[in-house]
N, C-alpha and C positions, 0 to 999 in steps of 0.2 A: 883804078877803075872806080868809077864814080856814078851815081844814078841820082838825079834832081826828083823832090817833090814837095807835095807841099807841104812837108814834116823838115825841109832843108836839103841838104846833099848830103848824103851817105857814103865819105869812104870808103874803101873798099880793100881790106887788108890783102897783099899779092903774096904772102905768107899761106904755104899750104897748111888746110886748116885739119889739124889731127891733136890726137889725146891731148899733148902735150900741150896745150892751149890753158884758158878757162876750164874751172870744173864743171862739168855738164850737172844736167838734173840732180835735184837733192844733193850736191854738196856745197864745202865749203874751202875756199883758198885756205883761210887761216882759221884755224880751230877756236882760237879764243874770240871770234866772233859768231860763234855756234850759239843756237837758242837760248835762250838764257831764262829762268824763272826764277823769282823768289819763294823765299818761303811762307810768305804771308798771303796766297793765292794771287799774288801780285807779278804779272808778266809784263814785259816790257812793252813798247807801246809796238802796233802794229806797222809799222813803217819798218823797210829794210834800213840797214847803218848809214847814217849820214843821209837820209832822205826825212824831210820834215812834211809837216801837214800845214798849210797856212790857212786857220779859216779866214773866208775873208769879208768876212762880220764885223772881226774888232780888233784891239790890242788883245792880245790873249796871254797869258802866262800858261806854260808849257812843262810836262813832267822834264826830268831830267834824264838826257840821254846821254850815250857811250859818245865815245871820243870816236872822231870818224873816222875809220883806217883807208888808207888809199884805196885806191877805185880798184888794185889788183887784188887787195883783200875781199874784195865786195862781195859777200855770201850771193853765191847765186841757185841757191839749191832750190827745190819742190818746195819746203817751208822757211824760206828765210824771215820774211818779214817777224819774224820772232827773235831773231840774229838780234847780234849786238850784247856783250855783255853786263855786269853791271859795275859798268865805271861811271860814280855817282858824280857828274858834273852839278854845279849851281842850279838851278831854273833859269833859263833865258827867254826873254822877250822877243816879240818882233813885230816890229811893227807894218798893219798891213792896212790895204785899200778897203775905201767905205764899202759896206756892204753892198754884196751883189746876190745874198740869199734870196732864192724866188725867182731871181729876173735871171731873164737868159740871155747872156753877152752875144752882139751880132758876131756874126763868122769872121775874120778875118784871113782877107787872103794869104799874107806871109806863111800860115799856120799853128800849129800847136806847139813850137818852142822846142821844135827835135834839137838841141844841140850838141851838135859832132865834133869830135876832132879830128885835126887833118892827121893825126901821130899812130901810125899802120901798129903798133906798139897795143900788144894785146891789154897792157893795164888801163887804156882807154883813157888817156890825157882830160881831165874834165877842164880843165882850164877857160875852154870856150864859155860858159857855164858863169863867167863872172858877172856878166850883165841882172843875175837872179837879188834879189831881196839879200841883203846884208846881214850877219849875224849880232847884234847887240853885244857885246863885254859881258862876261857873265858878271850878275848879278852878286852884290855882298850880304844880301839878306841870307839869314840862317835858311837851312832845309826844313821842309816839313817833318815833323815826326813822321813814320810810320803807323796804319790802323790795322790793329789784329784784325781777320776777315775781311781786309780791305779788298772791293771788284777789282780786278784786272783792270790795269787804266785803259782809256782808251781814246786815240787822235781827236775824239767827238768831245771829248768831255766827261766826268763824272756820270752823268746820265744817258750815256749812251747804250748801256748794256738795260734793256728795258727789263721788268721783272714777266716770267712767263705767267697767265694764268692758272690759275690753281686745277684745271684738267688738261693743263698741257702735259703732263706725264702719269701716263697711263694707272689707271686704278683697278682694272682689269684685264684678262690676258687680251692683246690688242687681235682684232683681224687679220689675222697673216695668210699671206700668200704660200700658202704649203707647196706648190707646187714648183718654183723656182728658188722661193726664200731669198730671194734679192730685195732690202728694202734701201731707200735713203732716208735720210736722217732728217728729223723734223725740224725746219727752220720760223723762228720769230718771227712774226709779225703778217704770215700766209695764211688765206683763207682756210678757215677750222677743215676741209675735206679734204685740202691738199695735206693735211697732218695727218688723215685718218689713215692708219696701218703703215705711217711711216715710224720710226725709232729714233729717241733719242737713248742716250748712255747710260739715261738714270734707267729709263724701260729695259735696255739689256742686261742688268745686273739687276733686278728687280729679284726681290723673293717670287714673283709667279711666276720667272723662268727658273726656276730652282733654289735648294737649302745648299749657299755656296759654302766651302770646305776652306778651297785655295782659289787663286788665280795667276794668271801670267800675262804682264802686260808688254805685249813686244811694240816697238814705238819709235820715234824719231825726236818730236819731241814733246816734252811734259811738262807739266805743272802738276808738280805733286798734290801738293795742299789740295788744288783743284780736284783730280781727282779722286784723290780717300773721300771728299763731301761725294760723290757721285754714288759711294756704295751707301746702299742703306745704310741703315743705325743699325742692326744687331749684323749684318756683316764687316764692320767697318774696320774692325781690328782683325779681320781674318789675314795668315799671310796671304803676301804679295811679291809676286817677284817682276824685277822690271829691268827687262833687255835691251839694250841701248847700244848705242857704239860711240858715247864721247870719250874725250880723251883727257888727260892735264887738264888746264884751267876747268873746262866745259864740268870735266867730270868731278871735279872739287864738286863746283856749284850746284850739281843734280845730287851730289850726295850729302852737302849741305841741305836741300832744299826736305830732304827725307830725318833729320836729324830729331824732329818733334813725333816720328810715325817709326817708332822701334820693329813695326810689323814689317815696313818695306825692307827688303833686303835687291840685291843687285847684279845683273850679271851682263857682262863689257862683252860684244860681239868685237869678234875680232877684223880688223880692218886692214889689212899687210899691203893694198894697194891703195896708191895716191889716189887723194879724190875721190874713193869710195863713200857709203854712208852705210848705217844701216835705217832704211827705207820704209820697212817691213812694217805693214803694223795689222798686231794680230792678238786678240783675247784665248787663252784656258782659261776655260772653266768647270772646277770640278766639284759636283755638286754631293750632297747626300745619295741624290738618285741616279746619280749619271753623270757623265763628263761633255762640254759642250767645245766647238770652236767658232770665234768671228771671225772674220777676213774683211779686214774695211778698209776705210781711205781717209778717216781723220785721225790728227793727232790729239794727242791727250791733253788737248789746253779750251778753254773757255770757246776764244773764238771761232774752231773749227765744228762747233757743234753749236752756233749761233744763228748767222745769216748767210753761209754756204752750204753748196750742194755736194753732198755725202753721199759714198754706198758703202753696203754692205753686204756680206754673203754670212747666213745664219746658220749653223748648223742644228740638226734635231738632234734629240737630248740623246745623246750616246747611253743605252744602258750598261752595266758592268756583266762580264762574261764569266759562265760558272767557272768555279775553280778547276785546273786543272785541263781548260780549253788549249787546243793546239797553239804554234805559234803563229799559224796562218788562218785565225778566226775570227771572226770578224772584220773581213775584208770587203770593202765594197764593188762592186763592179768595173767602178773605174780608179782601180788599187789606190784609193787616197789614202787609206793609212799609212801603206808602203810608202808613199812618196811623204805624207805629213812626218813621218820616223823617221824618214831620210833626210829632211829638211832639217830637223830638230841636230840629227847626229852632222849637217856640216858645220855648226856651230862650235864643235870639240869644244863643250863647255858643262863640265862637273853639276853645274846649279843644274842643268836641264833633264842628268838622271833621272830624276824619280820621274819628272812626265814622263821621259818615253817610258820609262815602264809603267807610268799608269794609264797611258794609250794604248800599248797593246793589252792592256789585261778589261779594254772595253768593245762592246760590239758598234764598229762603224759603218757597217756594211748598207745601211739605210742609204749614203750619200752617192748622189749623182752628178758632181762635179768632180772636173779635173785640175790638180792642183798643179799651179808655176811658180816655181819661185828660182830668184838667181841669192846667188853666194859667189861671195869675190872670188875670183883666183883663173888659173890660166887653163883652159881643159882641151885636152886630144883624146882624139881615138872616138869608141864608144861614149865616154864622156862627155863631147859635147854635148850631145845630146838631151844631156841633163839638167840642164838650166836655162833660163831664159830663155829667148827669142827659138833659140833652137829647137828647144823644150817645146816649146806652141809646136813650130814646125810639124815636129814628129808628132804629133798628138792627132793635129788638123789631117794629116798623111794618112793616120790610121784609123781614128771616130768618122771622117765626114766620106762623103762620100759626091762625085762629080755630078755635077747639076747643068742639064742642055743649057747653051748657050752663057756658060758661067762668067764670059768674057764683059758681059752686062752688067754682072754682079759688083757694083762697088765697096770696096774698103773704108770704114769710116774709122779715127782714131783721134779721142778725145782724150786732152791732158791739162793738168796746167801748168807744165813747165817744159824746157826746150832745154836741149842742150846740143853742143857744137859738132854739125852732120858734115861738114867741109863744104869745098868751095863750086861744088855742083852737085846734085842729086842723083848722081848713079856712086857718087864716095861710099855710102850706106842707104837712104833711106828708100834709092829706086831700086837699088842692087837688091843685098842679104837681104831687109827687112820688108821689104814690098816682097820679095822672094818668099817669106814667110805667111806673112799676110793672105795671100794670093793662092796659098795651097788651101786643095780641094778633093782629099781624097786622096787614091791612086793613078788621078788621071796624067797623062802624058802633056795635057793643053799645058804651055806653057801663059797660060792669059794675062792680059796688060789692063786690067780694069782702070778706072776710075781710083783715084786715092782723094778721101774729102777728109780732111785737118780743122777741126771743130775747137776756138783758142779764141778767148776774148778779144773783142777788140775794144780801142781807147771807150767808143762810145756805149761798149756793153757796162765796163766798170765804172764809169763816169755815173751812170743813169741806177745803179746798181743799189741796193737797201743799204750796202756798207761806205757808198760810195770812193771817193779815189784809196782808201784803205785795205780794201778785196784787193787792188791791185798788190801786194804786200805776198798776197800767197800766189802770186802767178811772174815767177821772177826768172821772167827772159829780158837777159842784157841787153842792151845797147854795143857792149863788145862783140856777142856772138850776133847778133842780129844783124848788123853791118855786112858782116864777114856772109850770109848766106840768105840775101836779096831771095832767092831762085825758091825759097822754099813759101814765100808768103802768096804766091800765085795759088796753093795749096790751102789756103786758110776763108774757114766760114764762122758765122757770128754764131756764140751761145745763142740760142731760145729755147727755151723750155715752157712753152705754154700749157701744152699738155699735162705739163707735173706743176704747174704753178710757180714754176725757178726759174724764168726769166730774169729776175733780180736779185736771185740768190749765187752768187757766181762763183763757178766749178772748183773743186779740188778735189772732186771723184777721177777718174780717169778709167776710160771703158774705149773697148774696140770690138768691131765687128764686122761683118760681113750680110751686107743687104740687096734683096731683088731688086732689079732696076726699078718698080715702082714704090718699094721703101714700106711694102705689106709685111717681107716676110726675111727672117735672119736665117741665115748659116750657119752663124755661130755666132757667142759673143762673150767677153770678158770684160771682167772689174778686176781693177790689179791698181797696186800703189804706182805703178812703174809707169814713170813719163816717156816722153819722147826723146830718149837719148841712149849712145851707148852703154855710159855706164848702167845706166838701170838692163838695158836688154842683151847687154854684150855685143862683143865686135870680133868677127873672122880677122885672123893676123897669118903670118906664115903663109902666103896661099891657100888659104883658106882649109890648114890643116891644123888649125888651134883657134880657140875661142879664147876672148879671155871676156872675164865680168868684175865692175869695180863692186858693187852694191847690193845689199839685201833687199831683196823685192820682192812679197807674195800676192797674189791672184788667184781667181780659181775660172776655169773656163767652160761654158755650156755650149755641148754639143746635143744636136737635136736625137740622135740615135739613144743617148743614154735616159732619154724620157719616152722611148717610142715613138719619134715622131719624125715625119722627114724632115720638116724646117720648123723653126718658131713665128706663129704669127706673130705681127707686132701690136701690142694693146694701145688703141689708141687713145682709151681715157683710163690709165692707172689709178686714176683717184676719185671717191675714195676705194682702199684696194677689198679686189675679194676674195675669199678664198676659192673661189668654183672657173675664175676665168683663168683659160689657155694661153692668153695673150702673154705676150714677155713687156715688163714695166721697160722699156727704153727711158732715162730718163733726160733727154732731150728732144726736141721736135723733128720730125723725118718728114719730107730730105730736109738737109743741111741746108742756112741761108749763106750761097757765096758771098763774101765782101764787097763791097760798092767799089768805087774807084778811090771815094772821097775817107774809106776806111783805114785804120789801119792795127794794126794787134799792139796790143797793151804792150808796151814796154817798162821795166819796174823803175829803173834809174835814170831819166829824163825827166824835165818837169810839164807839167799838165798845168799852163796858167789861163788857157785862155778861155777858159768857163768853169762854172763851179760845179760840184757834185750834189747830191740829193740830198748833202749836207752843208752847202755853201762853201765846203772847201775847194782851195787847189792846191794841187801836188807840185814842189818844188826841192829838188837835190840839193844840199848843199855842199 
């Protein structure tokens, strides 16, 4: 099966497409090409393994990257472009076309240089792929030394990472939204009012959110060095503990990269199924006065709190509960502690003792969100229930409540990363998980709404402040993409005018439920978890077993747990306030459908026939 456009022909694998395929969302085929940092706040270059940056300005000399493992190796997780590890090749040249910075290449009809192979072979034969720009011999000049506090490189050059100014991180407690506490994270180089009341990482560790004690940094992945500079100066030697899930080589190098910071110590989530990750990423913090929690959707490295679009769910400052309080005190209304304890204990992990017991020995009862999170493994019975996708399910079944004419009501789910739904759209994502989506209460409507799939396209990341680079963190293959044509019918362009992120492009990941004129929500989540099994789990057995590869937390807003029937939607969040009702959405409503001439970001193809907002083009090698 084959379909023409103007991106090439797309074969079309005749191989039923299930787990056993590619690794879906957030993971990785082969471990030793899992994120990699150094110790010298020094991460690899943003580009997935074996994908180069070519500006096309000049001759450029280039940091030195990983050897490129075959294309079945190809990290295809949530945050690959960090992939690759550190196997220190020479520096290589390459030589490229006169500059084309500034000017904008006429369209060509052939297209954008999709190149396929005909080889139904899930490791995705790049071979076609030879007609690209040639590699140079590497080079015999010595390496560069290394610079203590050297920036994070970056595909742009040494000056890529601009310096923020001196009130870009909060001097005072900032304007918060008390009423939702959802904020996203302030990105470089956006109008000062799109930062107002947004967060950056140094403002959530900040001494004016409390006198920190401890903390716990759960993650996918890091740069150490990077973030101990994040805590203040008189927190910066407080422990630290950081939950991870690499493994062998991966996890050498994360526990080398902590070898200079005696305070960080470590603790391995356990991963017993293929392909899993752990996903999750989530701050304790426990203060003098209180104990707090994040729920967000970056990772701990430089460029996810740069020029991408971030959420977060903030918790208020947990106070401690008099001594001698029951074991059911401080409960909130929508048992999160229960569930946040519960999450903590699937981990069967010794380092995470003392929190749980210094969460229950605080009062949470303040919070009015519903916590999701999945944890790998196989679940029956009552159990399903408890994680993932399932976990919404029953939530949505029993917080919401049926709304006339709910058939109106469309489904929006925003990600940035795919993984493998099979070879038609009732496999999973029209069946179980529209199934999930779609619930409303206890009503009997089985309704077929609208489903709108919010995923960059080429020309969103193209045009984008990080240009062809952003595409690095939104790593949908070329192998799974081929294989599941049916689902791009389904896809609309980031914009975010509204918040000012139209150019800041997505690694938040939110879902929702909106009235047909797109005023007012049903419900809505920010969760790590993309678009894919592993992150949300998959019915097996006749749908009398779940099983889940990956750690993924969210927290989800129901309109009932703030008194209210629905959320309006705000439609100028910024700058934010504390008195408005509105819910910050932070993208534009409705959703823009894809043009014909569109097509969604793919990570491992090359992009040569115009340049990015930095005169590059994207080329695989």
């Amino acid at each position: 099966m084959s379909q023409d456009s103007q991106h090439g022909k797309w074969t079309i694998s005749s191989s039923d497409d299930d787990d056993d395929d590619l690794p879906p969302s957030g993971t990785t085929a082969s471990k030793p090409h899992r994120p990699a940092v150094s110790n010298h706040s020094s991460i690899q270059s943003a580009s997935p393994p074996g994908l180069k940056l070519e500006p096309v300005s000049a001759t450029v000399e280039v940091k030195p990257e990983p050897a490129k493992p075959p294309v079945s190796s190809l990290v295809i997780g949530s945050e690959a472009r960090q992939s690759a590890a550190k196997n220190k090749l020479n520096p290589v040249k390459y030589e490229t076309s006169p500059s084309l910075a500034g000017k904008r290449k006429k369209e060509v009809s052939d297209g954008s240089g999709w190149a396929l192979s005909d080889s139904d072979e899930e490791d995705g034969d790049m071979r076609s792929l030879s007609n690209l720009p040639k590699k140079a011999p590497p080079s015999p000049k010595a390496k560069k030394p290394k610079v203590e506090n050297e920036r994070p490189p970056s595909p742009h050059g040494r000056l890529y990472y601009i310096d923020e100014p001196e009130d870009f991180f909060e001097s005072s407690i900032p304007c918060l939204n008390d009423t939702y506490r959802f904020y996203l994270n302030k990105v470089t180089g956006l109008d000062r009012k799109y930062n107002s009341g947004a967060l950056h990482i140094r403002d959530i560790l900040s001494p004016l959110f409390g006198t920190l004690k401890e903390s716990v940094q759960f993650n996918y992945c890091f740069d150490i060095a990077w973030m101990v500079k994040q805590y203040p100066s008189e927190f910066r030697d407080r422990p630290v503990l950081i939950v991870h899930g690499d493994k062998r080589e991966a996890k050498a190098r994360l526990l080398q990269q902590a070898q200079p910071f005696p305070h960080v110590r470590f603790c391995q989530a356990k991963l017993d199924i293929a392909f899993g990750t752990h996903h999750t990423k989530m701050m304790l913090l426990w203060y003098e006065e209180g104990f707090r929690v994040i729920i967000l959707t970056s990772n701990l490295i430089r460029a996810d709190w740069y020029q991408k679009t971030q959420g977060m769910w903030l918790s208020p400052l947990f106070p401690r509960l008099p001594k001698g309080s029951s074991a059911t005190a401080g409960e909130s209304p929508t048992f999160f502690k229960r569930d946040l304890l519960e999450y903590l204990g699937s981990y069967r992990a010794p380092e995470l003792e003392e929190w749980i017991q210094r969460i229950k020995e605080h009062d949470l009862s303040e919070t009015r969100v519903y916590l999701i999170g999945s944890t790998p493994g196989r679940y029956v019975g009552s159990d399903m229930e408890r994680w993932g996708h399932l976990r919404l399910r029953k939530l949505l079944y029993e917080h919401t409540e049926p709304i006339p004419g709910e058939e109106r009501w469309p489904v929006i789910g925003q990600f940035s990363s795919i993984g493998s739904m099979g070879l038609d759209k009732t496999k999973w994502l029209a069946g179980e998980f529209q199934r999930t989506l779609t619930t409303l209460g206890k009503s009997s409507l089985r309704s077929d709404p609208l489903v709108h799939l919010v995923y960059p396209s080429v020309e969103d990341v193209r045009t984008s402040l990080e240009g062809y680079p952003a595409g690095g963190s939104l790593p949908y293959s070329i192998q799974t993409a081929q294989k599941q044509l049916w689902l791009h019918s389904y896809f609309h362009r980031w914009k975010a005018n509204t918040t000012g992120r139209s150019h800041a492009m997505p690694h938040i990941k939110t879902y929702m439920r909106t009235s047909p004129d797109f005023t007012q929500l049903a419900w809505f989540l920010v969760t790590s978890a993309n678009l894919s099994k592993a992150a949300w789990g998959a019915l097996e057995k006749n749908n009398t077993q779940v099983m889940v590869r990956s750690y993924e937390l969210g927290v989800l807003y129901v309109p009932s747990a703030f008194d209210m029937k629905t959320f309006p939607v705000h439609k100028n969040p910024f700058p934010v306030s504390s008195s408005s009702s509105g819910f910050p959405v932070p993208f534009d409503l409705p959703p823009t459908c894809y043009s014909p001439k569109d097509q969604p970001w793919i990570w491992n193809i090359p992009y040569s026939q115009a340049p990015d907002t930095h005169g590059n083009i994207w080329v695989p090698s």
